[in-house]
N, C-alpha and C positions, 0 to 999 in steps of 0.2 A: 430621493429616499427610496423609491421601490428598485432603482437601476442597485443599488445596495442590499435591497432585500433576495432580487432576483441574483447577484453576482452571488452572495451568501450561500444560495440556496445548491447552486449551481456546485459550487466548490463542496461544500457537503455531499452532494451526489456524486462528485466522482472521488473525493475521499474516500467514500463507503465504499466505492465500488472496488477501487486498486487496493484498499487497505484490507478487506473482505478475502480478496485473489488473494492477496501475499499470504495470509492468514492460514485460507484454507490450504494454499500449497503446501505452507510448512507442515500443518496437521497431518495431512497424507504424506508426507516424506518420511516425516519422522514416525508416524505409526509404524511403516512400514520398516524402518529403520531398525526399530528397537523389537519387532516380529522376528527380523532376521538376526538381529543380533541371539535372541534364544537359542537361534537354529546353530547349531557347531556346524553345520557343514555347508550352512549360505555365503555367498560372496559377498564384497563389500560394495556390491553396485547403488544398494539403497543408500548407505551411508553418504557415499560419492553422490547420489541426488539429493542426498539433505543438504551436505553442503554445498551443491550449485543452487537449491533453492533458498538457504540463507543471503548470497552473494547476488539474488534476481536486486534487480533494479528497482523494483515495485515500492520498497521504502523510501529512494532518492527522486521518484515521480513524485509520491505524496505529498512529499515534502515540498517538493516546490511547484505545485498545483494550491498548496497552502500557503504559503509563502508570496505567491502572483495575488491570488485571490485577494489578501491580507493586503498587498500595498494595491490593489482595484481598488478595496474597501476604503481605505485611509483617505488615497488619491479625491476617492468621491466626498468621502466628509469634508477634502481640506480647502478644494476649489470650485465643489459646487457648480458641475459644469451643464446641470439639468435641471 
């Protein structure tokens, strides 16, 4: 039961932690994004980082750092190996 509590805990921590990253990237791309876009005479460099920052991997880590975590968890309910 605690090798569950501990895996739990674990994947929640780095949930927050990658899910936090992707977050604040987007915030700061796109602030900046939509700054430059006011400006008539910026270039579309912010834009072009929003959208490599929508396309980061950081979503497809989460997910399957949840996903491991979730069949650890199951795994440990189902056979009891501690």
């Amino acid at each position: 039961m605690w090798t569950a509590i501990v895996v739990l805990a674990v994947v929640g921590v780095l949930m927050n932690r990658f899910g936090n990253a992707y977050f604040d990237l987007l915030v700061v791309t796109a602030r900046r994004a939509v700054e430059d876009r006011k400006n008539i005479l910026a270039d579309f460099s912010s834009l072009e980082a929003f959208h490599a920052a929508r396309a980061a991997w950081y979503p497809v880590g989460v997910t399957v750092i949840g996903m491991v975590g979730l069949a650890a968890i199951l795994w440990l309910m189902m056979f009891k190996p501690f």
